[in-house]
BARO-581574 format. One record per residue (C-alpha): residue number from 0; x, y, z. Coordinates in steps of 0.001 Angstrom, whole numbers, plus 500000, padded with zeros to 6 digits. Layout:
BEGIN
+------+--------+--------+--------+
: resi :     c1 :     c2 :     c3 :
+------+--------+--------+--------+
:  NUM :      X :      Y :      Z :
...
+------+--------+--------+--------+
//
This chain:
BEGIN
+------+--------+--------+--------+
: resi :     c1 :     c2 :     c3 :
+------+--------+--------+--------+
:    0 : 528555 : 558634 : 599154 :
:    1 : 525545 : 556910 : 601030 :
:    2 : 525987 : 554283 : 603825 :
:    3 : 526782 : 550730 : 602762 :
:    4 : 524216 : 549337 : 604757 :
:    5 : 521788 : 551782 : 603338 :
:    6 : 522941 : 550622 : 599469 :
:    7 : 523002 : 547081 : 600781 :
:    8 : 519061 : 547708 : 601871 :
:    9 : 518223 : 549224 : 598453 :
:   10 : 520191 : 546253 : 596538 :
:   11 : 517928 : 543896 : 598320 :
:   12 : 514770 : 546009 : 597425 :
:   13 : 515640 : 546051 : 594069 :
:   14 : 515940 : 542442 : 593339 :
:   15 : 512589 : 542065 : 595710 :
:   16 : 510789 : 544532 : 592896 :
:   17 : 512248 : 543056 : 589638 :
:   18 : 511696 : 539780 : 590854 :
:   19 : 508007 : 540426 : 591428 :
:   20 : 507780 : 541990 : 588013 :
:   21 : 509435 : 539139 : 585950 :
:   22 : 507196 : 536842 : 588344 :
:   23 : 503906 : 538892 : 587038 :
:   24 : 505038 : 538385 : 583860 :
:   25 : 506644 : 540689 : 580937 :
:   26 : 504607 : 540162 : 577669 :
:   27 : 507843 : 539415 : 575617 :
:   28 : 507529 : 535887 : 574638 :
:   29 : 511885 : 536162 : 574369 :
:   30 : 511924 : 535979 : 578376 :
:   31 : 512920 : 532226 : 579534 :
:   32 : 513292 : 531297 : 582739 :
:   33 : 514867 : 533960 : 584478 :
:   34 : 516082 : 533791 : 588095 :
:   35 : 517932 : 537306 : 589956 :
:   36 : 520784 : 535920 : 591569 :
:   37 : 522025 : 539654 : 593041 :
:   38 : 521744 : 542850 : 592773 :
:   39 : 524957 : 545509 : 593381 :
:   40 : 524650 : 549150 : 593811 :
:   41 : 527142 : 551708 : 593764 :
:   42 : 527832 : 553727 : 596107 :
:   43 : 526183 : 557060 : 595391 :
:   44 : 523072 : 555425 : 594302 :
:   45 : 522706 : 555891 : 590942 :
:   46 : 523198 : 553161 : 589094 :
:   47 : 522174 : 549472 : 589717 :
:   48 : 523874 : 546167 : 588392 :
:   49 : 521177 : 543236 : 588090 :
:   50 : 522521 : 539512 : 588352 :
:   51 : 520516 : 537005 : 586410 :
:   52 : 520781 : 533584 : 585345 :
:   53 : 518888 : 531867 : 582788 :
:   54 : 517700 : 528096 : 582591 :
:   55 : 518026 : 526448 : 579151 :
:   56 : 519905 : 526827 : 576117 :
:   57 : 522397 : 529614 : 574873 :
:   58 : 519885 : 530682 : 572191 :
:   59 : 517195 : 531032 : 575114 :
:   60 : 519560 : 532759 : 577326 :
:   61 : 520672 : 534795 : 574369 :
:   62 : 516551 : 535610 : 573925 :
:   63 : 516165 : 536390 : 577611 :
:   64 : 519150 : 539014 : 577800 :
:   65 : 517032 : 540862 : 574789 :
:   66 : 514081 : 540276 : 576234 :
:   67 : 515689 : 542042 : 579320 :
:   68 : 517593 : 544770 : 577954 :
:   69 : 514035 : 546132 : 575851 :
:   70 : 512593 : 545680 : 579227 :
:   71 : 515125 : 548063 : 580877 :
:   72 : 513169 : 551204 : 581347 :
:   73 : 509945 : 549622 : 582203 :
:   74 : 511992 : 547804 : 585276 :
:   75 : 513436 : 550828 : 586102 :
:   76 : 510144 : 553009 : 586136 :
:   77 : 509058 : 550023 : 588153 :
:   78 : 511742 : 549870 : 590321 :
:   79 : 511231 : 554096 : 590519 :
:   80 : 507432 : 553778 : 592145 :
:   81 : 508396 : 551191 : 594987 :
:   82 : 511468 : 552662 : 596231 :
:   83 : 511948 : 555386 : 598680 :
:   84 : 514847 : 557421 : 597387 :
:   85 : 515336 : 560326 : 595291 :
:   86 : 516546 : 559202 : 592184 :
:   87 : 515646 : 555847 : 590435 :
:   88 : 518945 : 554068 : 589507 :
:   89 : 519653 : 553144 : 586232 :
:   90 : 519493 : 549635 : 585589 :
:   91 : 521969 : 546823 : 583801 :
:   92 : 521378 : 543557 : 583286 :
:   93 : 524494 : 541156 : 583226 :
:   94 : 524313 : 537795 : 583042 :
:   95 : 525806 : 535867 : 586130 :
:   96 : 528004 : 533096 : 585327 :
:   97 : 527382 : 530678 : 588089 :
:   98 : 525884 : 527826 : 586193 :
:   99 : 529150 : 527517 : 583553 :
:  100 : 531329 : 528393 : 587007 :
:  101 : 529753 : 525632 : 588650 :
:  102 : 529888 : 522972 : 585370 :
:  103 : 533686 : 524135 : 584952 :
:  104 : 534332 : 523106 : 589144 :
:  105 : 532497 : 519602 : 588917 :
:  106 : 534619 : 519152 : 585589 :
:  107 : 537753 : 519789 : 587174 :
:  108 : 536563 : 517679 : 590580 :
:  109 : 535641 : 514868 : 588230 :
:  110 : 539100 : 515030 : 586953 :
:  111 : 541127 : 515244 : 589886 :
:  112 : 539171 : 511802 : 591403 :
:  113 : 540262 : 510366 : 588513 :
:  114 : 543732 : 511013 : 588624 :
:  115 : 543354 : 510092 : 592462 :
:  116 : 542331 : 506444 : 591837 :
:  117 : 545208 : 505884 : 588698 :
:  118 : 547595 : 507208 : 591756 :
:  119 : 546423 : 504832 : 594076 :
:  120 : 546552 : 502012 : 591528 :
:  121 : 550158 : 502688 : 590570 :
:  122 : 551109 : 502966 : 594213 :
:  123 : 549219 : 499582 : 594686 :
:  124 : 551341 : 497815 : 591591 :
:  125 : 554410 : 499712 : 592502 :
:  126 : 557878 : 497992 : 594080 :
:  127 : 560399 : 499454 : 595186 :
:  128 : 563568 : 500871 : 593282 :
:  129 : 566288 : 499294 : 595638 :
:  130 : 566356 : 497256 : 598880 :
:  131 : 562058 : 497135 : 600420 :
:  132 : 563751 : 499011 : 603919 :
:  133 : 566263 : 501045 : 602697 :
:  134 : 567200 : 502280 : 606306 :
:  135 : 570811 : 501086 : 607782 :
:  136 : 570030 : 499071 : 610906 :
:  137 : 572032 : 498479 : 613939 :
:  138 : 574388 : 495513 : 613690 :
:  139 : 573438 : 492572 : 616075 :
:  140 : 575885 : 489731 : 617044 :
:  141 : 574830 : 486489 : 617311 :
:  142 : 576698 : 485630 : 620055 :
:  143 : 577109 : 488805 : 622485 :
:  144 : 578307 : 486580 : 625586 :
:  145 : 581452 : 485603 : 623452 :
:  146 : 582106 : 488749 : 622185 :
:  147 : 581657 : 490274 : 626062 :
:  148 : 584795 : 487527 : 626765 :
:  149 : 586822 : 488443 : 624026 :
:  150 : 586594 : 491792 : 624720 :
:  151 : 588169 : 491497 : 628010 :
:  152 : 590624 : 488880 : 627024 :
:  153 : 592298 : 491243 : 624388 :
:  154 : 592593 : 494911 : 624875 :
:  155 : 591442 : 496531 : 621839 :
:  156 : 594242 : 499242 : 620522 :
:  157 : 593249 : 502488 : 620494 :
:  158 : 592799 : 505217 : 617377 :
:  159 : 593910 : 508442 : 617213 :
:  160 : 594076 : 511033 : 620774 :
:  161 : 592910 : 507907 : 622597 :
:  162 : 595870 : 505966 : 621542 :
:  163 : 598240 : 508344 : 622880 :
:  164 : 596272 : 508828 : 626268 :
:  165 : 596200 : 504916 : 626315 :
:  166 : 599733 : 504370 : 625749 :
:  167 : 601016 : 506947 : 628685 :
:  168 : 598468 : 505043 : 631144 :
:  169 : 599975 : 501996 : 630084 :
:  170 : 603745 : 503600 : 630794 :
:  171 : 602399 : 504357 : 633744 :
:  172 : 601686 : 500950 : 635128 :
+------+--------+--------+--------+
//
C-alpha cells in the first residue's frame, strides 16, 4: 500500500493531465462541456476514479460520458507519459452528481422558507385556546391595612399539628 499523501499527489496530477488533454481538445464531436471535479486513487496505485461533470442537457451529458469512455485508453496512455510511477492506472470515468445534489438542496431550501413564512402567518392570526396568560397569579387585596387589623383582632384557628400545638399554648396561658 503506498502513502496517502503520495496517492493524494498522484490524484492531483492526474486531474492536472486529463484536464489539459480535454482542454487541447479530443476530436470526438460527442464531448460537451466537460469540467474534472476530482480525481480518487486507490491505495496501491492501480486504478484511478475520474470525477466529471457535464454542462447542458442529459442527452449531451449522456454524449460526453461516450465520448469519454472511447477516450479511455488514450487518457490513460496520456496520463502514462506525464507521470512518474511505475504503472499507469487504469482509468474510470463516473459522472459526479453535484449539479442534481445541488438543484435537489435549493429545492428543499426553497421549500422549507416557504413553510417558514405560512408558520409565521398562522402564528400572526393565531389566539389563544383559553385565558391570553394562562399562569395563576398571586392574589392581591385591595385593602391590606384592613386585613393587617383584622388579622390581629381575631385569631385565626389553626389546621391540623398546628392546631394541637396552638391549643396546649393556649391551656397554658
Amino acid at each position: 500500500m503506498a502513502d496517502p499523501a503520495r496517492a493524494r499527489k498522484m490524484a492531483d496530477r492526474i486531474k492536472v493531465i486529463v484536464a489539459k488533454r480535454i482542454e487541447r481538445g479530443l476530436r470526438d464531436p460527442r464531448l460537451g462541456f466537460v469540467t474534472i471535479t476530482d480525481v480518487k486513487v486507490t491505495g496501491d496505485l492501480q486504478h484511478a476514479s475520474v470525477f466529471y461533470t457535464v454542462y447542458g442537457s442529459a442527452d449531451e451529458r449522456a454524449d460526453s460520458a461516450a465520448a469519454l469512455k472511447a477516450a479511455t485508453g488514450m487518457l490513460r496512455s496520456e496520463v502514462g507519459k506525464n507521470i512518474t510511477a511505475r504503472l499507469t492506472p487504469s482509468l474510470e470515468f463516473i459522472a459526479d452528481a453535484i449539479p442534481e445534489n445541488a438543484a435537489l438542496i435549493d429545492d428543499l431550501l426553497r421549500e422549507a422558507r416557504e413553510r417558514d413564512t405560512q408558520v409565521e402567518e398562522q402564528a400572526r392570526t393565531a389566539k389563544y385556546a383559553g385565558d391570553e396568560d394562562p399562569y395563576v397569579k398571586p392574589r392581591e387585596y385591595e385593602d391590606e391595612d384592613d386585613q393587617e387589623d383584622d388579622d390581629d383582632d381575631e385569631a385565626e384557628p389553626a389546621v391540623g399539628l398546628h392546631a394541637e400545638v396552638a391549643a396546649e399554648a393556649d391551656s397554658e396561658k
